[in-house]
N, C-alpha and C positions, 0 to 999 in steps of 0.2 A: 150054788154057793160053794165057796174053797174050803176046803179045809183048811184047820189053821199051818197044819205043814206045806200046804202048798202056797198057804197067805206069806209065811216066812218065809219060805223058796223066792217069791218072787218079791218079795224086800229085798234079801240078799241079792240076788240077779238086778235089781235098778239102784241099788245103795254106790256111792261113788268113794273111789278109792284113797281119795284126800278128805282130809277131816273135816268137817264145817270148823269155820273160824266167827258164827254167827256171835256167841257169847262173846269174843274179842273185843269185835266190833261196839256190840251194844258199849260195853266198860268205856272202849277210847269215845264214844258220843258222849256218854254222861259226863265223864272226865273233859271231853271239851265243850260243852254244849253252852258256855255262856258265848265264846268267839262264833259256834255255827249258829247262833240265832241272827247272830246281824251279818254273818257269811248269807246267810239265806234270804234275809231281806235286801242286802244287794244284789242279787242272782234276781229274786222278784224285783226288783228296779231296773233293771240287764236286760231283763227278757222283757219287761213292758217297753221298753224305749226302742230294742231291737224291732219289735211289732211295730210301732208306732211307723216308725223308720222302713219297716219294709228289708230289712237287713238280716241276713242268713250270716251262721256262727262263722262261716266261712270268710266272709266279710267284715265281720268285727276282729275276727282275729290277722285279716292284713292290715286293717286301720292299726292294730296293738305291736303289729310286730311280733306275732306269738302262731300259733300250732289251733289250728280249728279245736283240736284232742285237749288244749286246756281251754277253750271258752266251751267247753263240753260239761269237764271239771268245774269249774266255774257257776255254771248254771244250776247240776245240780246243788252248790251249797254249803257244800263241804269243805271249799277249796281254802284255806288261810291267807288271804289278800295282802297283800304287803302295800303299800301306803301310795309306794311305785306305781303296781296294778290297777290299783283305787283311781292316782292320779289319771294313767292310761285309759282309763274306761272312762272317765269324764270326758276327755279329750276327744276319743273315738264316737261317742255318742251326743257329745255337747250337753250332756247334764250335770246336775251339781248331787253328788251322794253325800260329802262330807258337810253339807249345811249347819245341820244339826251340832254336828262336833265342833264348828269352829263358832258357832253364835253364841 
Protein backbone atom coordinates (compact mmCIF):
# COMPACT_ATOMS: atom_id res chain seq x y z
CA UNK A 1 0.00 0.00 0.00
CA UNK A 2 1.33 3.79 -0.78
CA UNK A 3 1.74 6.14 1.38
CA UNK A 4 -0.31 8.99 1.24
CA UNK A 5 2.89 11.18 0.05
CA UNK A 6 3.68 8.89 -2.50
CA UNK A 7 -0.46 8.57 -3.40
CA UNK A 8 0.05 12.47 -3.86
CA UNK A 9 3.26 12.25 -5.80
CA UNK A 10 1.74 10.27 -8.31
CA UNK A 11 -1.47 12.47 -8.71
CA UNK A 12 0.71 15.16 -9.33
CA UNK A 13 2.92 13.20 -11.84
CA UNK A 14 -0.51 11.93 -14.06
CA UNK A 15 -2.56 15.44 -13.28
CA UNK A 16 -2.60 17.34 -16.77
CA UNK A 17 -1.42 20.68 -17.19
CA UNK A 18 -4.55 22.47 -18.64
CA UNK A 19 -7.52 22.86 -16.49
CA UNK A 20 -10.54 20.62 -16.85
CA UNK A 21 -13.16 22.71 -18.54
CA UNK A 22 -15.72 19.74 -17.19
CA UNK A 23 -17.95 22.33 -14.95
CA UNK A 24 -18.14 24.57 -18.49
CA UNK A 25 -19.39 22.16 -20.27
CA UNK A 26 -22.00 20.60 -17.92
CA UNK A 27 -23.46 24.85 -17.56
CA UNK A 28 -23.41 25.23 -21.60
CA UNK A 29 -25.62 21.56 -21.74
CA UNK A 30 -28.20 22.63 -19.18
CA UNK A 31 -28.15 26.12 -20.66
CA UNK A 32 -28.96 24.46 -24.00
CA UNK A 33 -30.49 21.25 -23.30
CA UNK A 34 -33.96 22.09 -24.72
CA UNK A 35 -32.31 22.34 -28.72
CA UNK A 36 -29.87 19.05 -27.67
CA UNK A 37 -32.73 17.00 -26.99
CA UNK A 38 -34.10 16.99 -30.48
CA UNK A 39 -30.29 17.70 -31.89
CA UNK A 40 -30.15 14.05 -30.30
CA UNK A 41 -33.22 12.59 -31.60
CA UNK A 42 -32.17 13.62 -35.06
CA UNK A 43 -28.55 12.06 -34.71
CA UNK A 44 -30.78 8.74 -33.40
CA UNK A 45 -32.81 9.20 -36.74
CA UNK A 46 -29.15 9.66 -38.83
CA UNK A 47 -27.65 6.98 -37.50
CA UNK A 48 -30.75 4.50 -37.78
CA UNK A 49 -31.36 5.35 -41.58
CA UNK A 50 -27.34 5.37 -42.15
CA UNK A 51 -27.67 1.50 -40.68
CA UNK A 52 -30.64 0.84 -42.50
CA UNK A 53 -28.73 2.02 -45.72
CA UNK A 54 -25.57 0.45 -45.28
CA UNK A 55 -23.98 4.12 -45.41
CA UNK A 56 -20.51 5.01 -43.61
CA UNK A 57 -20.30 8.93 -42.14
CA UNK A 58 -18.08 9.19 -44.97
CA UNK A 59 -20.72 8.64 -47.42
CA UNK A 60 -23.29 10.77 -46.05
CA UNK A 61 -21.12 13.46 -45.82
CA UNK A 62 -20.35 13.38 -49.88
CA UNK A 63 -24.19 12.89 -50.39
CA UNK A 64 -24.34 16.69 -47.93
CA UNK A 65 -21.54 18.28 -49.37
CA UNK A 66 -19.90 18.64 -45.99
CA UNK A 67 -16.54 16.96 -43.99
CA UNK A 68 -17.02 13.36 -42.60
CA UNK A 69 -15.49 15.49 -39.11
CA UNK A 70 -19.17 17.14 -39.10
CA UNK A 71 -21.48 14.09 -39.66
CA UNK A 72 -19.29 12.93 -36.67
CA UNK A 73 -20.53 16.20 -34.78
CA UNK A 74 -23.61 15.50 -35.91
CA UNK A 75 -24.15 12.13 -34.66
CA UNK A 76 -22.96 12.78 -31.45
CA UNK A 77 -26.00 15.37 -30.80
CA UNK A 78 -24.75 18.17 -29.84
CA UNK A 79 -24.48 19.79 -33.17
CA UNK A 80 -27.19 22.90 -33.62
CA UNK A 81 -28.84 21.93 -37.03
CA UNK A 82 -29.67 24.71 -39.07
CA UNK A 83 -32.93 24.11 -41.03
CA UNK A 84 -30.38 23.85 -44.24
CA UNK A 85 -28.54 20.76 -42.63
CA UNK A 86 -32.11 19.30 -41.63
CA UNK A 87 -33.14 19.87 -45.29
CA UNK A 88 -29.67 18.16 -46.42
CA UNK A 89 -30.06 15.12 -44.37
CA UNK A 90 -33.58 14.43 -45.72
CA UNK A 91 -32.28 14.71 -49.13
CA UNK A 92 -29.11 12.57 -48.58
CA UNK A 93 -31.00 9.81 -46.64
CA UNK A 94 -34.49 10.11 -48.27
CA UNK A 95 -36.35 10.46 -44.92
CA UNK A 96 -38.66 13.02 -43.52
CA UNK A 97 -37.30 14.35 -39.79
CA UNK A 98 -39.32 17.66 -39.92
CA UNK A 99 -42.96 15.63 -40.19
CA UNK A 100 -43.77 16.33 -36.95
CA UNK A 101 -43.17 20.20 -37.12
CA UNK A 102 -44.85 20.76 -40.27
CA UNK A 103 -48.28 18.55 -39.35
Amino acid sequence: MKTKAEQIAFLREHSSDTPSKWKEKAEWRRQNMSWISYSRKIAVKVALAMDEQGLTQRQLAERMNCSPQYISRLLKGEENLSLETICKLEDALNICILSNALA
